[in-house]
Structures are given as structure tokens and as C-alpha cells.
Residue, then its C-alpha position, 0 to 999 in steps of 0.5 A: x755696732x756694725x751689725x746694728x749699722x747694718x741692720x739699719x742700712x737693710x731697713x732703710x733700704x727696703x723701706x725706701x725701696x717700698x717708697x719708690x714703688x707706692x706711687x706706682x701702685x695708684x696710677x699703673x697697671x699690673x704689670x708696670x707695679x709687678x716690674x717696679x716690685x722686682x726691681x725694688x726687690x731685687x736692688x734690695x737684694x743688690x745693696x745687702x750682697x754689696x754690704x757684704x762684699x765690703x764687709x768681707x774685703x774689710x775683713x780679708x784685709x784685716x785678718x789674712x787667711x780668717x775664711x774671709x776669702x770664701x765670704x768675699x767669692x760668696x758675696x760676689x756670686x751672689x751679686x751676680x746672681x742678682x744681676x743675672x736675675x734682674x736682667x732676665x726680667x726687666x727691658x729697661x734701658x736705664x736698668x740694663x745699663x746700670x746692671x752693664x756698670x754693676x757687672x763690670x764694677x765686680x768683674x773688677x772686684x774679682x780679678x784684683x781678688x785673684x791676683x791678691x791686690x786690694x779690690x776698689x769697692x768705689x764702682x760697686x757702691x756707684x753702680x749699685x746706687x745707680x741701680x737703686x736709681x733706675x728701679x725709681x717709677x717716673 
């Protein structure tokens, strides 16, 4: 049932991220659709390593010691590789600000891991909402 809800969460992410770029395509030039593409695409990519994040803390909590701990550093450094992604393409204001909050919100994350103290997701899961917002044409 989780991995259905998941999928579900992935496809409606990609499609909504397909939504916000479409109107782009018929009234911007190349490049300003080709930026809008890379930042749908990479905030897609954003919100799938943050469901795993969550998955992989749910499931560190749950069951101590499960390999869940080499999963949540994986989510985490893949969360920012995107950020380092996405900040080396875009000059965005509002973007470059929420990637700061998103930065910050796992630096978060990965100290309370390492001190064995429970992570809260909460800023995450804003700043990657956020995220998604500033990547919206217009």
C-alpha cells in the first residue's frame, strides 16, 4: 500500500511539474523553457529523494539497526546532489533561496542523525514544497 501511495505521489509530481512548465513553452524563448524544464525536473527529483528521506527515518526508527541507516545517508546525499545540481544552473532569486532553506533544513536532518536523536522532516518537506513553488513560470 505504501509503495502504491508512493508511486502515486512520484506520478502526480511529475505531471504537475510537466503543468507548470507547459504554459511556458507557448510564450518564452528557448532558453527561459529549457531553465523552467531543469528546474521541473530537478524538483521532481528533490520530492522523490525527500520521500525517501522519510521512508528511511520511519524505517530507522522502527527497526534499529535494519541497514535503514546507510538508506537515510543515501537519501540525504542525494538530496544534495540535487541542490548542488539545480544551484549550479539556475540565477533565480526565489530558487536560490529556497535551495538555502532546503540546504539548511538537511544539514538539520544529518546532524540530529548523527547524534542519534530523532530528525524533523517538517523543514524538509517545506522547503521542498517551496522549492516546487519557485520552479512555477510567471
Amino acid at each position: 500500500m505504501a509503495m502504491h501511495r508512493r508511486r502515486i505521489t512520484h506520478a502526480v509530481t511529475a505531471v504537475a511539474a510537466v503543468a507548470l512548465v507547459m504554459p511556458l513553452m507557448t510564450s518564452c524563448d528557448k532558453d527561459d523553457v529549457d531553465k523552467a524544464m531543469d528546474c521541473a525536473e530537478l524538483a521532481v527529483d528533490v520530492s522523490q529523494s525527500i520521500d525517501d528521506l522519510q521512508q528511511a527515518v520511519l524505517k530507522r526508527a522502527v527497526m534499529e539497526g535494519s541497514g535503514n541507516e546507510k538508506k537515510s545517508d543515501e537519501a540525504l546525499d542525494e538530496i544534495n546532489k540535487n541542490i548542488d545540481e539545480l544551484d549550479k544552473k539556475t540565477d533565480n532569486a526565489d530558487i536560490e533561496k529556497a535551495l538555502d532553506h532546503l540546504d539548511k533544513a538537511v544539514d538539520n536532518v544529518t546532524t540530529a542523525i548523527r547524534n542519534d536523536e530523532k530528525p524533523d522532516l517538517t523543514p524538509v518537506a517545506d522547503a521542498g514544497r517551496e522549492l516546487t513553488s519557485a520552479c512555477k513560470p510567471g
